[in-house]
ZAMARGU-4260 file (C-alpha; in steps of 0.2 Angstrom, whole numbers, plus 5000, padded with zeros to 4 digits):
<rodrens>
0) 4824/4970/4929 | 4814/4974/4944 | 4797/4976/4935 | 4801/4958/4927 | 4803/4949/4943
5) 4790/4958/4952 | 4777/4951/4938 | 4762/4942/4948 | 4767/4926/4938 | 4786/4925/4946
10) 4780/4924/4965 | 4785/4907/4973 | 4796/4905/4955 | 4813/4896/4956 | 4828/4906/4953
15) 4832/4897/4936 | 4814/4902/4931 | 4816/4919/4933 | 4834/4918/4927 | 4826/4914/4911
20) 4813/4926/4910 | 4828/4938/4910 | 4838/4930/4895 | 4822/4930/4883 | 4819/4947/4888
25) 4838/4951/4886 | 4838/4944/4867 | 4822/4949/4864 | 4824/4958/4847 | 4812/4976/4845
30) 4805/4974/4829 | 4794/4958/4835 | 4797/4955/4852 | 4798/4934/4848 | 4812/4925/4855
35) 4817/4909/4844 | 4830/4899/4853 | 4836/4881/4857 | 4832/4871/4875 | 4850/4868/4875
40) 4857/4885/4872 | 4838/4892/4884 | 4848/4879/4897 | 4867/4884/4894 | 4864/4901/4897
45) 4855/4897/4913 | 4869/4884/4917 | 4857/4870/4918 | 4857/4853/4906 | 4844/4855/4892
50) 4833/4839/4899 | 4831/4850/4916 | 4826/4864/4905 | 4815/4856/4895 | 4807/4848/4910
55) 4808/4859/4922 | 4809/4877/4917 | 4799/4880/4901 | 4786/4872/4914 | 4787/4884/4927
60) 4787/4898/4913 | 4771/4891/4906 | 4761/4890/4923 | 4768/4907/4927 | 4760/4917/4911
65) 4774/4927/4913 | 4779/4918/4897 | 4770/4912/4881 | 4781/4897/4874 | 4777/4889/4858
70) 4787/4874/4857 | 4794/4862/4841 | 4796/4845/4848 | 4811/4832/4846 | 4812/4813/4841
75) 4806/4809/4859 | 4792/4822/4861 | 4804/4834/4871 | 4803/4852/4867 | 4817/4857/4859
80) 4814/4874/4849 | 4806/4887/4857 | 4798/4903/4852 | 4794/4914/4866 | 4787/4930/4869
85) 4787/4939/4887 | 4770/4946/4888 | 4776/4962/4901 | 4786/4969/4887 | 4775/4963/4873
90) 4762/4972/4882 | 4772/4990/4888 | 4777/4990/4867 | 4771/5009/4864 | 4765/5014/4879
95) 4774/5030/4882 | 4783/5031/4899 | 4783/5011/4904 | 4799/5007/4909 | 4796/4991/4903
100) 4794/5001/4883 | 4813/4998/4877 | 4821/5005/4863 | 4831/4996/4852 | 4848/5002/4858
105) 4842/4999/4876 | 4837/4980/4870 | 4856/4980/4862 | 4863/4986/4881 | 4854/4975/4887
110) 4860/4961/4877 | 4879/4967/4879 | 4875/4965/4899 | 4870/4950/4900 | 4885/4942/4888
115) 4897/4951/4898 | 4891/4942/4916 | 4884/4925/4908 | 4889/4919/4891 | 4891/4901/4890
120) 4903/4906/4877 | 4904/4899/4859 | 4915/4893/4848 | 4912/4899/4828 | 4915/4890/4812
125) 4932/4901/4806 | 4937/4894/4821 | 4938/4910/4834 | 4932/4908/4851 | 4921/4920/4861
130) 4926/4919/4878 | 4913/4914/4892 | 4905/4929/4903 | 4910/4929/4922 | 4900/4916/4927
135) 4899/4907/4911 | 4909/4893/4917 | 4897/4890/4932 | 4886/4875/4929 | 4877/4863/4938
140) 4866/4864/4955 | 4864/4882/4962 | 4869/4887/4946 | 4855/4897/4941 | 4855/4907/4958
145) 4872/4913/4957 | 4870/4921/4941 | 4854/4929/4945 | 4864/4935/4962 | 4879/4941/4952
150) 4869/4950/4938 | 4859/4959/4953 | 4873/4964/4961 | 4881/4972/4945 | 4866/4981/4942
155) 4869/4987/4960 | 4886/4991/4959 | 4892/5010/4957 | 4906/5014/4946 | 4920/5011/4960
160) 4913/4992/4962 | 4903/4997/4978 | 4886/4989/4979 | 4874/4999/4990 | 4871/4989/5006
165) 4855/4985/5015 | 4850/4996/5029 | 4842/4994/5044 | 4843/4978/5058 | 4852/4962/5051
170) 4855/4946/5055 | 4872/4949/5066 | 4876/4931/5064 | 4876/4932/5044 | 4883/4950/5041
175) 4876/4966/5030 | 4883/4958/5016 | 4875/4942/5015 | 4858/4948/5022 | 4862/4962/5004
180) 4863/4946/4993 | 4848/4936/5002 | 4836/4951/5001 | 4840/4955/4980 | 4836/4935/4979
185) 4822/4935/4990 | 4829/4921/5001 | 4833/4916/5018 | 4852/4923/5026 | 4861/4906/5026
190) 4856/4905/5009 | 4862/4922/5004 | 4876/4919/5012 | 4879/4903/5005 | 4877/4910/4988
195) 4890/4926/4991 | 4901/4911/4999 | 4902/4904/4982 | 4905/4919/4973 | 4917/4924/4983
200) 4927/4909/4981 | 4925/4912/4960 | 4934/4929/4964 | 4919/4939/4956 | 4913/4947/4973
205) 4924/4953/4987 | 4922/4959/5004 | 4932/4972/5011 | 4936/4975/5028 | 4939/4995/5032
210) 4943/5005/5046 | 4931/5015/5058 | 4931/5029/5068 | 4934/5018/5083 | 4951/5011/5076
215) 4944/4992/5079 | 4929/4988/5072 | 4928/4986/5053 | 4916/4988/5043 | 4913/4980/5027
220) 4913/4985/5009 | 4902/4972/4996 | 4911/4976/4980 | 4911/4968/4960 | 4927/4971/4954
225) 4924/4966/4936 | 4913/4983/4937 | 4927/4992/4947 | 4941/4985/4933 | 4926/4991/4918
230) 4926/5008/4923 | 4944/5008/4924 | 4948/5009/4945 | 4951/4997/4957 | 4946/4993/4972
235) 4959/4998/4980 | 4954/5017/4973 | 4939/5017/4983 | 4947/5011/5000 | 4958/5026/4995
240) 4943/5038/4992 | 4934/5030/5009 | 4950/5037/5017 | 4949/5051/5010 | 4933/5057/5016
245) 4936/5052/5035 | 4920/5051/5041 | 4914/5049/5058 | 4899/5040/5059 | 4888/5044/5076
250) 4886/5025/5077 | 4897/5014/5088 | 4893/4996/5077 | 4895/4998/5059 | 4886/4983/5055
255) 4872/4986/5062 | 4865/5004/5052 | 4870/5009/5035 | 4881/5022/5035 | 4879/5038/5026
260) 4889/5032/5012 | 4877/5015/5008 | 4865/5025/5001 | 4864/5033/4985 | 4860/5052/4983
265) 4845/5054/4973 | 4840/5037/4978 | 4819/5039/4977 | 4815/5023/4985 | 4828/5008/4997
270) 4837/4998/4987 | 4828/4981/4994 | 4814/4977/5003 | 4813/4984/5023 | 4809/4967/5029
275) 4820/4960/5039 | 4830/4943/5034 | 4837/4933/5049 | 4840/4915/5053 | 4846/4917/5071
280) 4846/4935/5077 | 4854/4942/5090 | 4873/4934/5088 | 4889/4941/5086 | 4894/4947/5069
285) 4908/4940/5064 | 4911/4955/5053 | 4914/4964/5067 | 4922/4952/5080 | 4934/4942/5066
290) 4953/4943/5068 | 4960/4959/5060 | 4977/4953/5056 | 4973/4946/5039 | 4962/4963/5032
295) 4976/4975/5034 | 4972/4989/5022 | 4985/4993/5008 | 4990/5009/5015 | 5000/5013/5030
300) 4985/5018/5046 | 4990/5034/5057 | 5005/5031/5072 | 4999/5031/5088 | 5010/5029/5103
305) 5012/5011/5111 | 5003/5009/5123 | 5013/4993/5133 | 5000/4989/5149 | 5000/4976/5144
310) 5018/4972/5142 | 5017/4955/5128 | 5032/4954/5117 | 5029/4961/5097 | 5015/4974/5104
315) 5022/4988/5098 | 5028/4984/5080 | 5022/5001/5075 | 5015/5002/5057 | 5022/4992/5046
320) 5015/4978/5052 | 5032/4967/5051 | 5033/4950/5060 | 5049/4942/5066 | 5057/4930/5054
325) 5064/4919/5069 | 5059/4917/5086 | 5077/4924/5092 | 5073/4939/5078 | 5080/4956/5083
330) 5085/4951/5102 | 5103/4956/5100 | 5101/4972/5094 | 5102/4988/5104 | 5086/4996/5108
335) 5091/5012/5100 | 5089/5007/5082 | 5106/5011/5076 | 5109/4996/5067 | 5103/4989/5051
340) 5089/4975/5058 | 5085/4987/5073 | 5080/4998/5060 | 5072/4988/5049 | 5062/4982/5065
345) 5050/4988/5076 | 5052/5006/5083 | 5051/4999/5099 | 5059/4986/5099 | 5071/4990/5113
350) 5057/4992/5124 | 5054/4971/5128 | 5047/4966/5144 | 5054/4950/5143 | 5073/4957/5143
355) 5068/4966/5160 | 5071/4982/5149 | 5061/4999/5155 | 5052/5005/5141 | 5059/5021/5132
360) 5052/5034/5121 | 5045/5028/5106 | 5057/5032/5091 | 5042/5032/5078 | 5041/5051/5078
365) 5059/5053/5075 | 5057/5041/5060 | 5044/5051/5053 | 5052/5067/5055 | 5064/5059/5045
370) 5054/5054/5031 | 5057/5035/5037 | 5038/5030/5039 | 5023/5041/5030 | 5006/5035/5026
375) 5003/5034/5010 | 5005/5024/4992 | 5017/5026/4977 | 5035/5024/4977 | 5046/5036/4987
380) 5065/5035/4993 | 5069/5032/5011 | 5084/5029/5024 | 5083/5013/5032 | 5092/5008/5044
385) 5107/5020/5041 | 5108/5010/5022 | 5110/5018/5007 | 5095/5026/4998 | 5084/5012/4988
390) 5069/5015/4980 | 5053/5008/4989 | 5041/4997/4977 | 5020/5003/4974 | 5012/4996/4987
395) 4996/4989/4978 | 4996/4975/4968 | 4996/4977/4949 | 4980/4984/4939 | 4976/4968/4926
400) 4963/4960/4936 | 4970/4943/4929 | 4987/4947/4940 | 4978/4953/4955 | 4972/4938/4955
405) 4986/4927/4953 | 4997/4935/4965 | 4984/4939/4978 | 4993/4928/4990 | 5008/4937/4990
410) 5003/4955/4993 | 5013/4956/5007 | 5028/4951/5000 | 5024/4961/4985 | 5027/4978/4994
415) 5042/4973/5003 | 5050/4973/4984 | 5058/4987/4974 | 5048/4992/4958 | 5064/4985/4948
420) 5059/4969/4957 | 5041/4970/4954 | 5043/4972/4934 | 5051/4955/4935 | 5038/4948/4947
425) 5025/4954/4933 | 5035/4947/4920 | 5039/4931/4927 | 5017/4930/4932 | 5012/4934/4913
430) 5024/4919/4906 | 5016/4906/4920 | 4999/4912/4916 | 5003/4910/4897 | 5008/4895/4901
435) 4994/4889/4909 | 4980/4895/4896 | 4986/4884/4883 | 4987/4868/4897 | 4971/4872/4903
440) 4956/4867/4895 | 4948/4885/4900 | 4959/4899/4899 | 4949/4909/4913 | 4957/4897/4926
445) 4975/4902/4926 | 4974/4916/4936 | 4966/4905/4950 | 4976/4890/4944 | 4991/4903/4949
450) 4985/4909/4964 | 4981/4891/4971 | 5000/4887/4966 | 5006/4901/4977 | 4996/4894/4992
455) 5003/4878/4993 | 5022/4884/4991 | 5018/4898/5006 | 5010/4885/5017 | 5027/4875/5013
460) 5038/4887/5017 | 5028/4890/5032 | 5020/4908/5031 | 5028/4924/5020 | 5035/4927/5038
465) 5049/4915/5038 | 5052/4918/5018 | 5070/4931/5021 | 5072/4935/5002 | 5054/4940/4995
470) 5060/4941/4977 | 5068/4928/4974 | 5056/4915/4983 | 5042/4922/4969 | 5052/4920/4954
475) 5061/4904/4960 | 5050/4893/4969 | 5032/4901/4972 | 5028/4905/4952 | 5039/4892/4944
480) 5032/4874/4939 | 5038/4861/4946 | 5035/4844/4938 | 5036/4829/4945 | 5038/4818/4928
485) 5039/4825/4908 | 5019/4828/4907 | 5017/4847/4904 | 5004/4847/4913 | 5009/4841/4928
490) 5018/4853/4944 | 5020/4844/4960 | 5013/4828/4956 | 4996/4834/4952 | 4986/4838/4936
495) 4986/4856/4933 | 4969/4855/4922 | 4960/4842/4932 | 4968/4843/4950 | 4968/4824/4950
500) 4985/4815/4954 | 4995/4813/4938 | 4994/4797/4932 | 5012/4801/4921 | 5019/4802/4940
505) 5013/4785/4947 | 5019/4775/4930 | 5034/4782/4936 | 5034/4780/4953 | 5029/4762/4948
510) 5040/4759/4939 | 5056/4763/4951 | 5046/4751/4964 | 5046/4738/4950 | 5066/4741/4948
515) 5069/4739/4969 | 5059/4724/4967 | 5067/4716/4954 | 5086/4722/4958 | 5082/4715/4977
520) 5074/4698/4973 | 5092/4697/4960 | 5104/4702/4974 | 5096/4689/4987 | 5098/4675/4974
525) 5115/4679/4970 | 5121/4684/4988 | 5110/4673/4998 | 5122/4676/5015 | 5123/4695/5015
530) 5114/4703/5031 | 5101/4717/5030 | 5114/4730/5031 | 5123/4724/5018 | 5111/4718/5005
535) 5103/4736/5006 | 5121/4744/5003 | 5121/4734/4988 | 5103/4735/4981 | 5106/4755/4981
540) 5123/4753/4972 | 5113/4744/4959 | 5100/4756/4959 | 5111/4770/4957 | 5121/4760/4942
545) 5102/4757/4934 | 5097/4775/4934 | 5114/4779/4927 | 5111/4768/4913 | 5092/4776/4911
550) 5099/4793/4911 | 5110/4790/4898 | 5097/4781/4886 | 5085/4794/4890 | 5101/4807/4884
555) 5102/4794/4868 | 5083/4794/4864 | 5082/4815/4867 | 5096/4815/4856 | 5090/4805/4844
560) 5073/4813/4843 | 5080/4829/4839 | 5090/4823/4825 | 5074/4816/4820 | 5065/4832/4821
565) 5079/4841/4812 | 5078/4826/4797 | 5059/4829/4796 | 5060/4849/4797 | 5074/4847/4781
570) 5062/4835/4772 | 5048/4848/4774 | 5059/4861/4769 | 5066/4850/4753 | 5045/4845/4749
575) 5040/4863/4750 | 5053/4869/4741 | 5051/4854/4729 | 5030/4860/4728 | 5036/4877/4725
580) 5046/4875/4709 | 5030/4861/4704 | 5019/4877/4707 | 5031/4890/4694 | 5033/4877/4683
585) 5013/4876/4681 | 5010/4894/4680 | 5024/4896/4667 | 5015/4883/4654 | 4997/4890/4660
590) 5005/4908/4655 | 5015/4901/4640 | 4999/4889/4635 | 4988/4908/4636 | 4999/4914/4621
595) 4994/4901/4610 | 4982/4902/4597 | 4966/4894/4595 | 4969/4876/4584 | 4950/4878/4575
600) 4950/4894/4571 | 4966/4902/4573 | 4962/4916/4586 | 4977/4923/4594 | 4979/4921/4615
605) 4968/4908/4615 | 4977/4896/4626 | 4973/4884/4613 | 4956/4885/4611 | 4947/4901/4609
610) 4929/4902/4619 | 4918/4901/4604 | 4925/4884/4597 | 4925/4877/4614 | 4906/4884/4616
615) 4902/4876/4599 | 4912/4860/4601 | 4900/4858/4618 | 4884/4862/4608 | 4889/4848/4595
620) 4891/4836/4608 | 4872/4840/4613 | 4866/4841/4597 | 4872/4824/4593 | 4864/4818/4613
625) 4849/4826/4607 | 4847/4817/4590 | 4851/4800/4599 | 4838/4802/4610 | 4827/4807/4596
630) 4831/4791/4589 | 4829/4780/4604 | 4812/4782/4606 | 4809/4776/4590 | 4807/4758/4583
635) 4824/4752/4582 | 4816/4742/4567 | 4809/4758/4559 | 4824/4767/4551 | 4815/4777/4539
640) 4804/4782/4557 | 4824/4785/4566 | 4829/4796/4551 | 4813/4805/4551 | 4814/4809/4568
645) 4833/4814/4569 | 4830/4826/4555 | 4814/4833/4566 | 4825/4839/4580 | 4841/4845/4569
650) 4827/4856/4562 | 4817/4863/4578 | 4836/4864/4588 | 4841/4874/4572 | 4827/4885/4572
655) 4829/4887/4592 | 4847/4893/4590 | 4843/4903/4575 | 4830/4914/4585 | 4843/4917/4600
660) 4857/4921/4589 | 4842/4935/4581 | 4839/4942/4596 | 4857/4945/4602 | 4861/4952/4585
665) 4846/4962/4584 | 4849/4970/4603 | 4868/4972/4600 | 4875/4990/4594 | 4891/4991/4585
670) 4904/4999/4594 | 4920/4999/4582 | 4929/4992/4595 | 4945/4980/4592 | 4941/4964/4594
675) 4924/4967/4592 | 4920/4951/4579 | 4927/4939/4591 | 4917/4944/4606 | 4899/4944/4597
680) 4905/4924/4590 | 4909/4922/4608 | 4892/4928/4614 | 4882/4919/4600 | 4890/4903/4604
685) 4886/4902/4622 | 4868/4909/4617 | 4866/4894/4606 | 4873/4883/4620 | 4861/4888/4633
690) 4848/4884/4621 | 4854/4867/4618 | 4856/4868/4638 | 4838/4870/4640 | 4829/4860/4626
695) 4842/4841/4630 | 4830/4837/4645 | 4816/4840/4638 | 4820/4828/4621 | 4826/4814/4637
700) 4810/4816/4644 | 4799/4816/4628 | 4808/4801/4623 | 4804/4793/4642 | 4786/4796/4639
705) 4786/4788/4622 | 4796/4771/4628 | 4785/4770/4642 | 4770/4768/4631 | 4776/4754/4621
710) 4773/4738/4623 | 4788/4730/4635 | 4785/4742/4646 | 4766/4740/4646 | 4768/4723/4649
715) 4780/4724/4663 | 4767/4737/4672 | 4752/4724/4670 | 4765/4712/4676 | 4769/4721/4692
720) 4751/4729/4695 | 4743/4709/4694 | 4757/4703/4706 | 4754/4716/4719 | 4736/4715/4717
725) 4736/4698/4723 | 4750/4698/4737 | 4743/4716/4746 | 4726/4704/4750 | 4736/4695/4763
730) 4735/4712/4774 | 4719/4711/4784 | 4718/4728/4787 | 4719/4734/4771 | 4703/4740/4759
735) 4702/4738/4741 | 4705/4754/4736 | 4722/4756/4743 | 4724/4736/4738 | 4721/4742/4719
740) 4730/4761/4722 | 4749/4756/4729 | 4746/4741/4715 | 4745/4756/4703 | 4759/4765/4711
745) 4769/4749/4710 | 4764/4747/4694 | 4770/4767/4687 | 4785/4763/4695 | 4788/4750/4684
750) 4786/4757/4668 | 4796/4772/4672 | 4812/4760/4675 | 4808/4748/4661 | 4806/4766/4650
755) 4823/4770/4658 | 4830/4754/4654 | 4825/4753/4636 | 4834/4772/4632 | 4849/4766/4641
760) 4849/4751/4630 | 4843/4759/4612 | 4858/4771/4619 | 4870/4760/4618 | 4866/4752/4604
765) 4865/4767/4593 | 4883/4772/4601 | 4892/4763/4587 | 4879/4770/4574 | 4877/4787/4569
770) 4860/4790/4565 | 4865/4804/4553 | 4880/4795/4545 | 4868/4794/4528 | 4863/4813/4527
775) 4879/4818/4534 | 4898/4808/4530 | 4915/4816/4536 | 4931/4810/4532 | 4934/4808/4551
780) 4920/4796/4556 | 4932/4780/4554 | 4939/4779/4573 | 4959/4774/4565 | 4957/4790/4558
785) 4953/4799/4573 | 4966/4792/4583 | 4977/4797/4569 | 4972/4814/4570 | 4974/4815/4590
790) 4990/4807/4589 | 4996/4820/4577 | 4992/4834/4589 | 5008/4839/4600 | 5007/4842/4620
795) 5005/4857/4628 | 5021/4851/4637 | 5029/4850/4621 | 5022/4867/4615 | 5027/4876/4630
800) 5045/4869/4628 | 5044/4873/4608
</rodrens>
């Protein structure tokens, strides 16, 4: 990826031009190194409409000669196929040791990468769906960018997630983070941090606040948790494993140097350029000054005694971090911590300036003596309070990435539940979030859809401090949806696939306005005297009686669409029950009809009629085409000409079907095998078919020629070549010769459709004639015989019920 954007041809280039020079190399195929795609597929992968790419990118890629780009144009001249070749990895095709000299497999990897971070996702004929990448869904302005940043930043990442920070002096106004994204991108700081802005609020990059050897400063973590979650950890396990390591960097800001763990071992050369990327140096980072209280990490930090100089109320909460659910929280309870809220509380609780109380000695270490408080995650019984042993709940949020997600807001409340708690709390997540993938029109959106539902009911309620019972607040109020009207998709009056207001919600809100309006301008005719008090008393007795009566048609409509959905289920069940005998009735005539014998010949198992009648019945019928046509392209006044010619083609299509039923016979070996006889009459019959088959068009043909030569259609083509003769000189610009070749054309045309009409004509007359009816009589050719004969014939219905 480096050696592609570092090309000579890319300096200066936009980021949806160098995008693209990443996706044709990334389905570049090995064998030939050309890239056929479409402008519109070129642009959904870049996340740009297919006019801009047209326009605007395979532009830039041409005047960059990072590209070659052969294009095949559209109805108005744009360039929609385009077959490119990226002239860096054309040219580094054998050379040995050129990073850019890919193998197949690394071309596949390659591949795999790039559908995993950007697939505009497809949808296939059989009707599956390939989901979209990670930023797949991302269209539109600055779309290109962001997908350029996030793919570098994957490619950055380490297994745990971490992506190696940039070292030296940063911008303190923008952070280490953003001056990270701007210097991969090769852009200013505002607008790296602009682009990790809006990644961050997709959820595809984080940034973690961690704790420093100072205890107050923090210093933050750039991590891709898509790449965390594909090497199976989380990103909680490297906040664990930074722990772990408890180092003590020599530095006193850890924004402004790398620290030891930002750079890679082995690393031969910086992971961006030295150059330094500021806007406005010299100003406070707010990675370093921003409040604290909403970057707790997941784990319990180290006790350290209270220090109360300062003596302000709630300083000494200790390390659980716990704020009062009420002002007046925990003021009547005895400093010692003998009860059950004191020791649910602070430790040093008793301890409160604002009561004139002296502080005491800290009860922390006594609590963790006791096993009460201990740093550290997993589940673990403790003794709170002097209650009964319960079992404490894991302290980090679930490992499916999509619930992390979704319940993100409440990670606070989710440690102060049990793990029996917890399993419902997942449960309950998983049916919303199933909910929400078949109401939305992108199923990637629940988990946020989720989250942002979670939100708004915390910033009802006020804050996860005022919420007393954690558990069921989740499963009862912040999961659930709540509609406002009988729209699936609506939950508090708002469209949960479009954001917009529901429109369901204003009919209805409309029409309970229309109803006041109505019942009030009804109660002022009728009771013209009442006074305001009273005429509102009675509009909402009327109201209530109306929304009585609505209720109960509702009840009467609901009711009587299930009865009609339980009359249509029973008339499904009756017609497929109904198609089912239809279909065992069929098979058992086809299986009885299979048993019969042939009517010609007799063959048993024939289903009526064996193969080599039915062959020879369909060679008669072309036979008998062939001698009518045989016969139409003779004079119709010339019969001994019509028998002549009849008797010509019986004798060559004899001959013809002589010859292929010799060369079957003289390639087939005897076996001895039963059944033996009928299958070599089988075989000849279709050979002799085939060659019937074959020779039929030729004969229609021959006979087109031959009506096209005769006189009618002779004349017609003189007609036709004079008249456009004369008419094409009214064209000024055109010459004599093409005046005198489209009056040819014209005039072939027409003796090809007067030749056609004349066979369709000598057809139809020689339908009721049998041209062989002299050389050849039958005691069926009256038509009250064959009817006769048809009529005598019995059913395969009445066979089967024989």
């Amino acid at each position: 990826m480096r050696s592609l954007l570092d090309a000579a041809g890319l300096e200066g280039a936009s980021d949806a031009a160098r995008l693209a020079v990443l996706v044709l190399a990334s389905r570049t195929p090995s064998e030939n190194g050309v890239v056929k795609i479409h402008t519109s597929e070129l642009g959904r992968w870049l996340g740009m409409s297919a006019s801009y790419t047209a326009s605007a990118v395979v532009s830039e890629l041409r005047r960059s000669g990072v590209v070659s780009v052969e294009t095949e144009k559209g109805e108005y001249r744009e360039d929609i196929g385009l077959e490119c070749k990226v002239l860096p990895l054309w040219a580094a095709q054998g050379v040995v040791g050129h990073r850019l000299n890919l193998a197949k497999k690394e071309y596949a990897t390659l591949q795999r990468l790039f559908e995993a971070v950007m697939a505009p996702g497809w949808k296939h004929r059989d009707g599956s769906v390939t989901p979209a990448g990670l930023i797949g869904t991302r269209t539109g302005r600055g779309a290109a960018t962001d997908r350029l940043a996030l793919l570098l930043l994957v490619l950055e990442a380490r297994e745990s997630g971490r992506v190696r920070q940039c070292g030296g002096t940063v911008d303190t106004k923008r952070g280490r983070a953003a001056v990270t994204v701007a210097r991969l991108l090769g852009c200013s700081a505002s607008a790296g941090e602009r682009v990790l802005e809006r990644l961050e609020d997709r959820e595809l990059v984080l940034r973690v606040r961690l704790r420093t050897a100072s205890k107050m400063a923090h210093r933050t973590r750039l991590m891709v948790p898509a790449v965390a979650a594909a090497h199976g950890r989380t990103v909680a396990d490297d906040v664990q494993e930074d722990r772990a390591e408890d180092r003590e960097p020599d530095f006193s800001d850890p924004d402004a140097t790398a620290g030891p763990s930002e750079v890679l071992e082995g690393a031969s050369e910086p992971q961006v350029s030295g150059l330094s990327v500021t806007d406005e140096p010299d100003v406070a980072d707010p990675d370093v000054a921003a409040a604290l209280h909403t970057d707790h990490p997941h784990l319990g930090s180290p006790v350290v005694p209270p220090q109360l100089s300062g003596g302000f109320s709630g300083e000494g909460r200790g390390t659980e971090g716990r704020r009062p659910r009420r002002a007046c929280m925990r003021e009547d309870q005895h400093a010692d911590g003998e009860s059950a809220v004191a020791g649910s509380g602070s430790p040093v609780a008793g301890a409160d300036p604002l009561r004139g109380e002296k502080p005491k000695e800290s009860p922390v270490d006594g609590h963790e003596q006791a096993g009460g408080v201990a740093a550290g995650a997993g589940a673990r019984l403790t003794v709170v309070g002097g209650r009964k042993t319960q079992q404490q709940g894991r302290s980090e949020l679930p490992a499916d990435l999509d619930l992390r997600v979704a319940l993100a807001p409440v990670s606070w409340l989710w440690t102060k539940l049990n793990r029996w708690q917890q399993d419902q709390v997942v449960k309950t997540a998983k049916v919303e979030l199933a909910q929400l993938r078949q109401v939305l029109e992108w199923a990637g959106q629940a988990p946020s859809v989720l989250a942002a539902r979670l939100t708004s009911r915390l910033e009802e309620t006020g804050g996860e401090a005022l919420i007393a019972r954690p558990y069921g607040w989740i499963t009862h109020r912040g999961l659930v949806r709540r509609p406002s009207c009988s729209d699936v998709r609506c939950d508090d009056g708002a469209r949960l696939d479009t954001g917009a207001d529901c429109d369901n919600c204003a009919n209805v809100l409309h029409s309970r306005r229309a109803w006041r309006a109505r019942i009030t301008s009804t109660v002022a005719e009728e009771m013209p005297g009442l006074d305001e008090y009273e005429r509102r008393r009675v509009v909402e007795a009327r109201m209530r009686e109306y929304a009585a009566v609505e209720a109960a048609d509702y009840v009467y409509r609901r009711e009587q669409a299930q009865a009609e959905q339980v009359r249509r289920a029973a008339a499904r069940a009756e017609a497929d029950a109904r198609a089912a005998a239809e279909r065992e009735r069929a098979d058992s005539e086809a299986a009885a009809r299979r048993v019969l014998p042939c009517e010609e010949c007799g063959r048993a198992n024939s289903d009526g009629r064996c193969d080599a009648c039915r062959y020879q019945r369909a060679a008669q019928e072309l036979l008998a085409e062939a001698e009518s046509l045989s016969a139409a392209a003779v004079d119709p006044a010339d019969s001994e000409g019509i028998r002549r010619a009849v008797g010509d083609t019986r004798e060559i299509l004899g001959v013809l079907m002589g010859e292929a039923r010799q060369r079957f016979l003289t390639a087939h070996v005897p076996s001895g095998t039963p059944g033996e006889q009928d299958t070599v009459r089988d075989v000849i019959a279709y050979a002799e078919l085939e060659v019937l088959k074959e020779v039929v068009p030729q004969i229609r043909q021959s006979a087109l020629r031959a009506l096209a030569a005769c006189q009618q259609a002779t004349a017609e083509a003189d007609r036709v070549y004079a008249t456009e003769r004369a008419r094409r000189w009214d064209w000024p610009d055109a010459s004599e010769a093409d005046v005198i070749a489209a009056a040819r054309q014209s005039a072939q045309q027409a003796r090809a459709r007067t030749a056609e009409h004349l066979l369709a004509v000598r057809l139809d007359q020689l339908s009721g004639q049998n041209p062989t009816r002299d050389a050849k009589a039958t005691a069926s050719d009256s038509r009250a015989q064959r009817l006769a004969e048809y009529a005598a014939r019995a059913l395969p219905g009445e066979v089967v019920e024989a």
